[in-house]
C-alpha positions in Angstrom: 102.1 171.4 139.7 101.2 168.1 140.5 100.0 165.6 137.8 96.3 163.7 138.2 96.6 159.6 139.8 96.4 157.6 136.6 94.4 155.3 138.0 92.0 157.0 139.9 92.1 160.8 139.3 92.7 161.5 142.3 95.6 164.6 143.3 99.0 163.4 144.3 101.8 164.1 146.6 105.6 164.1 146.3 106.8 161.2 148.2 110.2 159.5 148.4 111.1 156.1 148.3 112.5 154.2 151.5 113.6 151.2 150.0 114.4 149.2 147.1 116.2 150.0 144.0 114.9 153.4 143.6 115.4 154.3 147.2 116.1 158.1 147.6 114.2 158.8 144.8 110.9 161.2 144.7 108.1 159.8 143.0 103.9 160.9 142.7 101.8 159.0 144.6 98.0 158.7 144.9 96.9 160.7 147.8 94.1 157.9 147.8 96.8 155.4 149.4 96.6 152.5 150.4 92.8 152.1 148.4 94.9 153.2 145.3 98.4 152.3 144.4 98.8 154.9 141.8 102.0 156.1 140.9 103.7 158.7 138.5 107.5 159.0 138.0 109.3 162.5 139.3 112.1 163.6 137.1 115.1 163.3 140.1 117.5 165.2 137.3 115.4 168.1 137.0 115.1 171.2 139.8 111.5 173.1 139.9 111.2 175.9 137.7 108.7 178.7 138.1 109.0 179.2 134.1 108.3 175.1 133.5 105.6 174.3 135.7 105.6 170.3 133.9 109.5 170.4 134.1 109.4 168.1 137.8 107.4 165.5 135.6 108.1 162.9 132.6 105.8 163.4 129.3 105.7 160.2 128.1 105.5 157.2 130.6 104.6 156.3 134.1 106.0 154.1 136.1 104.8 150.8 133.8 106.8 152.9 130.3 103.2 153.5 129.4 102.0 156.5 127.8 100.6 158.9 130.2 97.1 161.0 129.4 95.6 164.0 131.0 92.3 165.2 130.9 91.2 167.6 128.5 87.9 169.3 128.2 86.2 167.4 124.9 84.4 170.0 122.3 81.8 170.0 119.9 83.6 170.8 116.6 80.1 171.2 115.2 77.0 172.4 117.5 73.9 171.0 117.4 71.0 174.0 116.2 68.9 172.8 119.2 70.8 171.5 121.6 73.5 172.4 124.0 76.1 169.3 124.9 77.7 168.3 128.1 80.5 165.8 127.9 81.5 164.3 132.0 82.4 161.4 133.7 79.8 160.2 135.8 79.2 156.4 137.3 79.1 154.4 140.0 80.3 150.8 140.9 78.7 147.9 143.1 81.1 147.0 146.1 81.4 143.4 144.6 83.0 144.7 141.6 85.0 147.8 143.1 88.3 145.0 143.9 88.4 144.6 140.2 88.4 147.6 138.9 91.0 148.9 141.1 93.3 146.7 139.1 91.7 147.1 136.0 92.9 149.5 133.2 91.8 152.8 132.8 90.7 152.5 129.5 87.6 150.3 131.0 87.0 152.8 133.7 86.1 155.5 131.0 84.0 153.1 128.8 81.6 153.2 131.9 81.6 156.5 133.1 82.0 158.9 130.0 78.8 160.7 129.4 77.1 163.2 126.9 74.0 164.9 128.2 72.2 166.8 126.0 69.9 170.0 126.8 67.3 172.1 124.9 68.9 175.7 123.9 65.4 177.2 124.5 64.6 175.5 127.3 64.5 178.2 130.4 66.3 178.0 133.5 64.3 179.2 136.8 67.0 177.8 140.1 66.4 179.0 143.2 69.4 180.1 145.8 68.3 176.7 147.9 68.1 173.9 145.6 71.0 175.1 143.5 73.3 175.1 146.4 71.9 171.5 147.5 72.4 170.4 143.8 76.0 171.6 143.6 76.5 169.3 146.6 74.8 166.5 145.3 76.2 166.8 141.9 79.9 167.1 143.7 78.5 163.7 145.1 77.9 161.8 142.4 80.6 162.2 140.9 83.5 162.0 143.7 86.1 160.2 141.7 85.8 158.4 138.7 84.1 155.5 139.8 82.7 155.9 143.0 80.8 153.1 144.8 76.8 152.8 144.2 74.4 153.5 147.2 74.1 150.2 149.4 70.7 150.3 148.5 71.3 150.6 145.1 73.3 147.3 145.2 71.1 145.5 147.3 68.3 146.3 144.7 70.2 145.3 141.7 71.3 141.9 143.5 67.7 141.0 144.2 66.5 142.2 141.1 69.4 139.6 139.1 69.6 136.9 142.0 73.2 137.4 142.0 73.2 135.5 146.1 75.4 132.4 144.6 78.2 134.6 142.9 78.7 136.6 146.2 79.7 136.7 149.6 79.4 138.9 152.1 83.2 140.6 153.2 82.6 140.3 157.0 80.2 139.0 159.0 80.2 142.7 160.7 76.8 144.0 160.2 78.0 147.6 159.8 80.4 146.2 156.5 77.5 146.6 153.9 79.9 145.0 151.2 79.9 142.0 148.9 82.6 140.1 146.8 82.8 138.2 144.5 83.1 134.3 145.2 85.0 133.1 142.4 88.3 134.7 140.8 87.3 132.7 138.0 84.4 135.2 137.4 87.0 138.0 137.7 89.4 136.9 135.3 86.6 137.1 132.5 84.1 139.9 133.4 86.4 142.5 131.5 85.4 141.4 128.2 82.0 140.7 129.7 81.3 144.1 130.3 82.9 145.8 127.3 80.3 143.5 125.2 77.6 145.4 127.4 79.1 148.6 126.2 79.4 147.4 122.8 76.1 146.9 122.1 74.7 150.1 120.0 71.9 151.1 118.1 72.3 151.4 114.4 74.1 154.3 112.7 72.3 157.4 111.4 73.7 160.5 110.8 72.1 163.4 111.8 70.2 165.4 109.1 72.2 169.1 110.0 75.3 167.1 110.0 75.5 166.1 106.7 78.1 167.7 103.7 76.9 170.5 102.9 78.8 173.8 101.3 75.7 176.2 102.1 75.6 175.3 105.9 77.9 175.7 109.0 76.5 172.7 110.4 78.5 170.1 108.1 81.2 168.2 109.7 82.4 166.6 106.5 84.9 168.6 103.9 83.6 166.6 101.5 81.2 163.9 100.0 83.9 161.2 100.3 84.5 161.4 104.2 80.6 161.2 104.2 80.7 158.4 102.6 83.4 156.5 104.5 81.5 156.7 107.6 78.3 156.5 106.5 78.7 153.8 103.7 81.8 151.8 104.1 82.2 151.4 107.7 78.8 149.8 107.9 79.8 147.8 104.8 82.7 147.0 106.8 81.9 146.1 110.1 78.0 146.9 110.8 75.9 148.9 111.0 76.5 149.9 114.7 79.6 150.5 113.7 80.4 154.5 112.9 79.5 155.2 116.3 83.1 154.4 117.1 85.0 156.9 114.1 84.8 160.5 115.8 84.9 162.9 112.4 87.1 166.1 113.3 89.1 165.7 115.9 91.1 168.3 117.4 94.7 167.1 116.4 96.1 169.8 119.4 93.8 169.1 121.9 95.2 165.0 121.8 98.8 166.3 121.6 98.1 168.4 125.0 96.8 165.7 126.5 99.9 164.0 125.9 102.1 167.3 127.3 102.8 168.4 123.9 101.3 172.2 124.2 100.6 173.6 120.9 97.8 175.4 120.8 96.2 175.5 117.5 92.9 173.9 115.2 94.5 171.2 113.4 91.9 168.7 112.7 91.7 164.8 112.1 89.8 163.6 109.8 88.6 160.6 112.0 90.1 158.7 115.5 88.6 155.3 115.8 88.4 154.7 119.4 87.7 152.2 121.2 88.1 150.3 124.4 89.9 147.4 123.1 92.2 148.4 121.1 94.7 151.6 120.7 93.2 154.8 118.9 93.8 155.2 114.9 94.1 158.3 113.0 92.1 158.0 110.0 93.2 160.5 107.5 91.4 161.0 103.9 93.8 162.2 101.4 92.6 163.8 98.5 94.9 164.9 95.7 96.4 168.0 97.7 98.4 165.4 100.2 101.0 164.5 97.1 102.3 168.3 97.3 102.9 168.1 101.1 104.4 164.5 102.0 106.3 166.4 104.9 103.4 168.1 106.4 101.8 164.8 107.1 105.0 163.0 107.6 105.6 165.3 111.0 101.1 164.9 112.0 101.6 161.3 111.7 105.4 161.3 113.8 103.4 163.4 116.4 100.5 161.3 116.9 103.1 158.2 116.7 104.6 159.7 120.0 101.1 159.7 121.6 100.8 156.3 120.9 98.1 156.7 118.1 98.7 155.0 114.7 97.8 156.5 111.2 95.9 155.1 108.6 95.9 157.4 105.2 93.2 156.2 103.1 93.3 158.0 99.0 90.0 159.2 98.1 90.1 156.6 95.1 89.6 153.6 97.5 86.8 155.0 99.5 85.2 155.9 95.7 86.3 152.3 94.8 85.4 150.6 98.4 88.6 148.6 98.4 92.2 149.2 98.2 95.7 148.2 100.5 95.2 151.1 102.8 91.6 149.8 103.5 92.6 146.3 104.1 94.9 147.8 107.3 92.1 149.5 108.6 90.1 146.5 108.4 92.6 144.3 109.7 93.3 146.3 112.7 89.4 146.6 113.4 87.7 143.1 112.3 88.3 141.5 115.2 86.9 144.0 117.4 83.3 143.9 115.5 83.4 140.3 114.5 85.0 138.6 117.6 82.1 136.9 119.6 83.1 136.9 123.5 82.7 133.6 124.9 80.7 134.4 128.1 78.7 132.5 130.6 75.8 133.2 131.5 76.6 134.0 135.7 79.2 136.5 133.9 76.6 137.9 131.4 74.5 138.7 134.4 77.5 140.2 136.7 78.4 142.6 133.6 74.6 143.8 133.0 74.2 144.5 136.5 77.3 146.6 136.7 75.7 148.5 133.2 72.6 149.2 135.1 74.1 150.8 138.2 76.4 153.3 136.3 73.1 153.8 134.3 71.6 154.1 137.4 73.8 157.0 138.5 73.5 158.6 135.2 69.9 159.0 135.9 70.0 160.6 139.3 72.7 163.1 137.5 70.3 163.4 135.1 67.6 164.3 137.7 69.5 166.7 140.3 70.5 168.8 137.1 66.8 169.0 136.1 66.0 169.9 139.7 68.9 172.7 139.7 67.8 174.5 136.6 64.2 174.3 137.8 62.3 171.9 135.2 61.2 169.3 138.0 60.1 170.7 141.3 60.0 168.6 144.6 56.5 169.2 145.3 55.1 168.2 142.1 54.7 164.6 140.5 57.6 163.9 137.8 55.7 161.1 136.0 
């Protein structure tokens, strides 16, 4: 079995090294080659097994000694009454900015392209045979990789529409080579932080009404009035109210270890995992007077999430009822900076990053639209506006 490309997604193929100081060695490489470089290390010391299909591959780095990730489906722990979810990767990039990105970390990749789509439970589905099958194509289409490049005339719109002429050049002076670049590396070097501050920028906090603690629904996501409190009440205090949108209440504690190749199958929850593009997830655990008869128990959670790179934060319920406290003050101090920090960024870089937000927006939108066209709620021979 082989493992995902790291940096694109992409399969990979076992490959052997010719030369250098691994020479002789298997290793995974991107089946994308040369466009991506992305490799994974093969463990030489270990023969294929039909009983271990992850035996030919380490767990716990790649090639750089950083933690490797694979995919796992997300899940609702709570449903909405009315609506059904859909969480996928879908995006697109401009050819000026496609360079960067290739050497960019992952992590940025998924701020753009993760999406949740959200459909009516009552609404009825009517496809028919022909625009199904032309929708499965298109929707295969859209999202070919995990950033594919936008439609030329896609970019060409969004470059007229922002004047973007001076910060880009054209790659060839080929007529058939529709691509740009961008004319200064200068502009590179910044545009990371550029666009995560696009990203960033989120509507205030409210939590949903069928969400909230309560002991006479099966709606609630909270165990109890303080967790409820923490993330509506002192995060905002903390940090903003835009804030909370980043602290995901009940995470499956499994589900992350078997993304990390630790398969344990089970419903283990965490009480929150702050996650966010610039920093390394936190475990946020609430400990209410119960945790002081099981120090062991969450000695081993916390060593487990420690070998999957993800730091723990226990919090007592005294200092969320008292809104200060030593385990508070690490939270904050790992997270201030992140919500406080104001990104020093010109305004031809401001402009670069918003256009890059509007195209993966863009391709969001005519996701959106082929999957309304496939379960039959807009039809091609009637106006949509």
């Amino acid at each position: 079995m082989s493992p995902k490309c790291p940096k694109c997604n992409s399969e990979m193929s076992l490959r052997e090294a010719k030369k250098g100081k691994f020479a002789g060695q298997n290793f995974w490489g991107c089946d994308n080659f040369p466009k991506c470089r992305g490799i994974v290390n093969y463990d030489n010391n270990v023969t294929n097994n039909k009983n271990n299909s992850s035996s030919n591959f380490s767990n716990n780095s790649d090639s750089n000694g950083k933690s490797k990730v694979k995919s796992i489906v997300w899940k609702d722990y709570k449903s909405r009454s009315a609506w059904l979810s859909e969480y996928t990767s879908i995006g697109s990039l401009p050819s000026f900015a496609s360079y960067y990105f290739e050497e960019e970390e992952l992590e940025l990749k998924k701020t753009i392209s993760q999406t949740l789509l959200l459909y009516k439970k009552d609404r009825k589905r009517n496809s028919e045979p022909d625009s199904d099958f032309l929708c499965s194509i298109l929707i295969k289409f859209l999202q070919r990789g995990l950033l594919p490049l936008c439609t030329a005339k896609t970019e060409k719109s969004i470059i007229e529409k922002y004047g973007l002429d001076n910060s880009l050049q054209k790659n060839t002076n080929d007529d058939s080579d529709l691509s740009y670049s961008l004319t200064s590396r200068h502009i590179n070097l910044k545009l990371k932080n550029a666009i995560i501050n696009q990203f960033n920028n989120k509507i205030d906090f409210k939590l949903d009404s069928e969400f909230k603690f309560n002991t006479n629904t099966d709606t609630s996501l909270f165990d109890s009035e303080i967790e409820q409190k923490f993330i509506n009440e002192l995060i905002p205090n903390y940090f903003g109210r835009d804030a909370s949108h980043w602290f995901l209440p009940q995470v499956n504690l499994d589900d992350l270890l078997s993304s990390h190749s630790f398969e344990n199958p089970g419903k283990r929850r965490i009480d929150f995992l702050f996650c966010h593009p610039s920093i390394k997830p936190i475990a946020i655990e609430i400990d209410g007077s119960e945790h002081k008869d099981k120090p062991e128990i969450d000695k081993q959670r916390d060593e487990l999430l420690k070998s999957c790179d993800i730091e723990t934060i226990r919090i007592p319920n005294r200092e969320i009822e008292n809104g200060k406290g030593d385990n508070l003050d690490k939270l904050t101090s790992s997270c201030d900076e992140i919500f406080n920090k104001e990104y020093k960024i010109d305004e031809e870089t401001a402009i670069l990053a918003k256009s890059i937000k509007e195209i993966t927006l863009l391709s969001k939108l005519q996701y959106s639209i082929v999957k309304a066209i496939k379960f039959g709620w807009l039809n091609h021979n009637e106006d949509w506006i």
